[in-house]
N, CA, C and O of each residue as an XYZ file, in Angstrom:
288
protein
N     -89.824    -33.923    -89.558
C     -89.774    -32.929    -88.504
C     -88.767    -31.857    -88.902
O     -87.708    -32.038    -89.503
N     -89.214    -30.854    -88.520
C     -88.240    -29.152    -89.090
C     -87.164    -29.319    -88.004
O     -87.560    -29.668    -86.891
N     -85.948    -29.127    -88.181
C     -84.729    -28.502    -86.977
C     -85.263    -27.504    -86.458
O     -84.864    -27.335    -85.306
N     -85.999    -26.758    -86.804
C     -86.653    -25.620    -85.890
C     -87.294    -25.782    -85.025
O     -87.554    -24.888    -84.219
N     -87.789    -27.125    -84.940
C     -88.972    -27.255    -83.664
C     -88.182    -27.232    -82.350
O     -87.023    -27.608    -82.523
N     -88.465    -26.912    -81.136
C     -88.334    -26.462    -80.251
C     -88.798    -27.092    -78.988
O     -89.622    -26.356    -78.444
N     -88.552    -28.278    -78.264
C     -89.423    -28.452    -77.497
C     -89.106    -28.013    -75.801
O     -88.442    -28.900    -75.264
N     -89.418    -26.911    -74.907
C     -89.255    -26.811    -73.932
C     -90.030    -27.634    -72.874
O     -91.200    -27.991    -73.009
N     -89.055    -27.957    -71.554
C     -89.783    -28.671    -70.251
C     -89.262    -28.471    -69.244
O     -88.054    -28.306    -69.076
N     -90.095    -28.458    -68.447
C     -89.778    -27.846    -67.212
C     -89.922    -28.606    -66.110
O     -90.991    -28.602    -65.499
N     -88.695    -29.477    -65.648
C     -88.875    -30.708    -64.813
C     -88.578    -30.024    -63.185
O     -87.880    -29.043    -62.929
N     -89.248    -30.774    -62.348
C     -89.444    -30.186    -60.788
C     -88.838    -30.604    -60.029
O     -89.011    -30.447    -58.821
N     -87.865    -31.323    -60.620
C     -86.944    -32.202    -59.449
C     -85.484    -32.681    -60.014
O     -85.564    -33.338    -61.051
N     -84.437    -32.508    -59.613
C     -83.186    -32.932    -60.653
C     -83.156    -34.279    -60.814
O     -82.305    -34.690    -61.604
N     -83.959    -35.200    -60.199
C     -84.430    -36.689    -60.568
C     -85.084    -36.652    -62.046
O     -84.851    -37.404    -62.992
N     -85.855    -35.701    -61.979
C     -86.674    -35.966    -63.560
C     -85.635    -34.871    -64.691
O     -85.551    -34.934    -65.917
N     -85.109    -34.142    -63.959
C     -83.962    -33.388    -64.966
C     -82.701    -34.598    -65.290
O     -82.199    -34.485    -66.408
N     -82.264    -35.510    -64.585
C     -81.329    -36.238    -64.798
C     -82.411    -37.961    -65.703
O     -81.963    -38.736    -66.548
N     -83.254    -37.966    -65.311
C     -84.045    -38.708    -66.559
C     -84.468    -38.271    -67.702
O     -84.613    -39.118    -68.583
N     -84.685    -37.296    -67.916
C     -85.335    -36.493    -69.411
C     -84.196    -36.576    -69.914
O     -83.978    -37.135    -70.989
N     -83.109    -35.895    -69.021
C     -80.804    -36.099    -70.343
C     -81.124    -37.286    -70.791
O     -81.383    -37.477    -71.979
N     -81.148    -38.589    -69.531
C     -80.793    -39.314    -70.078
C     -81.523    -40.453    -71.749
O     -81.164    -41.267    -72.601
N     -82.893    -39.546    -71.177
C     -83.418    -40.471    -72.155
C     -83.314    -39.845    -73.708
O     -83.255    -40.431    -74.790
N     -83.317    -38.180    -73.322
C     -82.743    -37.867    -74.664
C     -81.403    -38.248    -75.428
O     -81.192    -38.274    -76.640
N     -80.421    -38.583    -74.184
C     -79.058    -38.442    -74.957
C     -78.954    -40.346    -75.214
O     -78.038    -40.723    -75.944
N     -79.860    -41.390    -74.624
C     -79.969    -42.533    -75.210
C     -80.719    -42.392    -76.694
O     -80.232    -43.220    -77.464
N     -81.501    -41.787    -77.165
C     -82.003    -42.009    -78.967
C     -81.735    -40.692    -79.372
O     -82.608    -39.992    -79.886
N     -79.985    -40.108    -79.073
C     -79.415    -39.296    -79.730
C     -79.942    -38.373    -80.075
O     -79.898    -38.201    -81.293
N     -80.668    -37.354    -79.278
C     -81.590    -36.185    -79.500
C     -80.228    -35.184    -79.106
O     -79.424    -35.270    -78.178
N     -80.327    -34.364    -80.051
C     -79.426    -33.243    -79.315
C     -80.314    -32.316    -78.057
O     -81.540    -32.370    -78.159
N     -79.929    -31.759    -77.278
C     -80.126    -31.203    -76.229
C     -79.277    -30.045    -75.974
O     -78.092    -30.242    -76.244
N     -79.681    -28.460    -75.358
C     -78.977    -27.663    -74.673
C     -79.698    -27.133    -73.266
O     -80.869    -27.395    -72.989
N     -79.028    -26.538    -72.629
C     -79.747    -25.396    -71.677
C     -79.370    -24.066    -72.160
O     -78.381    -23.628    -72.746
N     -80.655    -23.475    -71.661
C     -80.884    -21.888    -72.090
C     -80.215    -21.387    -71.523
O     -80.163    -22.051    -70.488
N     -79.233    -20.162    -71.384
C     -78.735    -19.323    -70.339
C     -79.622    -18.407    -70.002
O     -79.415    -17.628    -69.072
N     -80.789    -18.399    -70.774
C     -81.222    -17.105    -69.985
C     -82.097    -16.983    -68.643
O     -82.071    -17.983    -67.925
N     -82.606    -16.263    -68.356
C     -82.639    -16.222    -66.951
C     -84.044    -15.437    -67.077
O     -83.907    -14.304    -67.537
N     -85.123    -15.742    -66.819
C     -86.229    -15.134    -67.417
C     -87.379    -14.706    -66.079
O     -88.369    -15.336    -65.708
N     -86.812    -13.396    -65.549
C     -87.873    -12.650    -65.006
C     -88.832    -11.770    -65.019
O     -88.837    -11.041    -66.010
N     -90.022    -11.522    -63.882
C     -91.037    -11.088    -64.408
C     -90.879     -9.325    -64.689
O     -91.116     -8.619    -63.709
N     -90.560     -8.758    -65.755
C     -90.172     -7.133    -65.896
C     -90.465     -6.433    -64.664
O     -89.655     -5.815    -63.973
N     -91.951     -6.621    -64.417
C     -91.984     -5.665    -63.053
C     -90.840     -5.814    -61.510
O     -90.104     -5.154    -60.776
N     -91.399     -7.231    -61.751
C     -90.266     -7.446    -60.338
C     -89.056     -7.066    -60.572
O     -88.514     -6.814    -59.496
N     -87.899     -6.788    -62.039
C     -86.949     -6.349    -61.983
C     -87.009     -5.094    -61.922
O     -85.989     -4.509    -61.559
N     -87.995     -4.451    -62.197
C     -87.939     -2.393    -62.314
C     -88.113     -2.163    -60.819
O     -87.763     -1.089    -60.329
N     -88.789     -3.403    -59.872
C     -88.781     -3.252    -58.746
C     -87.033     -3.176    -57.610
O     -86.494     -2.295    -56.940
N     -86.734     -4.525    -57.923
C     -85.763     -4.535    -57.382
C     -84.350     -3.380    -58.127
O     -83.352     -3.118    -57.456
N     -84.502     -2.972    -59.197
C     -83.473     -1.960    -59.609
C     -83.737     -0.695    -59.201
O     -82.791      0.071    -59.382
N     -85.113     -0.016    -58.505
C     -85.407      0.965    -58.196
C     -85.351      0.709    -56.780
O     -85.533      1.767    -56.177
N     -85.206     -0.079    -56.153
C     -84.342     -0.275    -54.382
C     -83.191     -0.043    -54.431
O     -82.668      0.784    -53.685
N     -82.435     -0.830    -55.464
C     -81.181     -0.958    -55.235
C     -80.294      0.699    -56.057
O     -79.084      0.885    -56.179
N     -81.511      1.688    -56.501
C     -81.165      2.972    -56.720
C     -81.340      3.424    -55.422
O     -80.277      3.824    -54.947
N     -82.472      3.525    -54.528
C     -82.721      4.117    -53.847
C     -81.548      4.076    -52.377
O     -81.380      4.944    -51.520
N     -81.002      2.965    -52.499
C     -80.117      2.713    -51.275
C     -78.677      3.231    -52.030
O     -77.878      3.663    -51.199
N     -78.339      3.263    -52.997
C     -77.465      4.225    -53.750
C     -77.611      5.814    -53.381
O     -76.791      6.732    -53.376
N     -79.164      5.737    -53.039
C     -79.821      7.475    -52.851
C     -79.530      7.585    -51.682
O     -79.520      8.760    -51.316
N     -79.207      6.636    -50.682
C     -79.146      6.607    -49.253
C     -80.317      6.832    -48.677
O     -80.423      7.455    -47.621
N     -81.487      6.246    -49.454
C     -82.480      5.705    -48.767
C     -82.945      4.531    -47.835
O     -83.965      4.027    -47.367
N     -81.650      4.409    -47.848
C     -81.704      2.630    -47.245
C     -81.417      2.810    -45.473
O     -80.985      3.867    -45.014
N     -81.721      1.651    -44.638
C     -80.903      1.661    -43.652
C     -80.392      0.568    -43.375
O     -80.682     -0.457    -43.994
N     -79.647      0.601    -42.512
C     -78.339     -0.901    -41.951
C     -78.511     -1.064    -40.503
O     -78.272     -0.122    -39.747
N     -78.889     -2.141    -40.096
C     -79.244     -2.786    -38.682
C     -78.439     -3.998    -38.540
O     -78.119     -4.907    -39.306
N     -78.263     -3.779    -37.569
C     -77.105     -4.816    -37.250
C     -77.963     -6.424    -36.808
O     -79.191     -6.336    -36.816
N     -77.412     -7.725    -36.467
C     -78.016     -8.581    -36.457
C     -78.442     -8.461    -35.330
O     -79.267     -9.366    -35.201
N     -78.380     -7.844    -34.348
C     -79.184     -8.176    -32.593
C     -80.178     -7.019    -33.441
O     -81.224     -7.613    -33.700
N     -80.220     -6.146    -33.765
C     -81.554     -4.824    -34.267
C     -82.782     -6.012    -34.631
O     -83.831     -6.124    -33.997
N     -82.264     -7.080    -36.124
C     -82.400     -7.798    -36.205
C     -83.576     -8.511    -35.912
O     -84.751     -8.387    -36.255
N     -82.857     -9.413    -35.073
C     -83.602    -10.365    -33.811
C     -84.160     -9.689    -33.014
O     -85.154    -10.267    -32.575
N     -83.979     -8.585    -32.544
C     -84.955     -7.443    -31.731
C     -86.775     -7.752    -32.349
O     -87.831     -7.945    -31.746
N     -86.416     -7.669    -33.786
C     -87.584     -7.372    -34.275
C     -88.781     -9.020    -34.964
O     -89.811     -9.034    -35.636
N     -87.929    -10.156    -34.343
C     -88.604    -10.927    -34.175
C     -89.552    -11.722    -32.797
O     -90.454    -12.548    -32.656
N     -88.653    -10.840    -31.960
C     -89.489    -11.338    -30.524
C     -90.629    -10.618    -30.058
O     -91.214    -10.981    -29.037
């Protein structure tokens, strides 16, 4: 087997994240976590072009009774 191989997984529960460590770090597999943080491009050009626009003072601010106004 190459050191290059790579195997990613993506467990759904910190039950199966705390079994996959352990079974790797019982037959001495090295292991890391990724730092990166991997979102979908659009949704970030989305949310960075709000968070310009309320910079633009496009935004508005409602207080928490405005709020709840607008759930009843």
């Amino acid at each position: 087997m190459k050191n290059q191989d790579v195997l990613i997984v993506h467990p759904q529960t910190s039950e199966q994240l705390t079994v996959i460590k352990a079974f790797l770090e019982a037959l001495k597999i090295k292991f890391e976590f990724s730092k990166d943080e991997s979102y979908d491009p659009d949704f970030v050009a989305k949310i960075e072009n709000a968070r310009q626009d309320y910079k633009n003072g496009k935004g508005k601010v409602y207080t928490s009774d405005q709020l709840n106004a607008l759930w009843k």
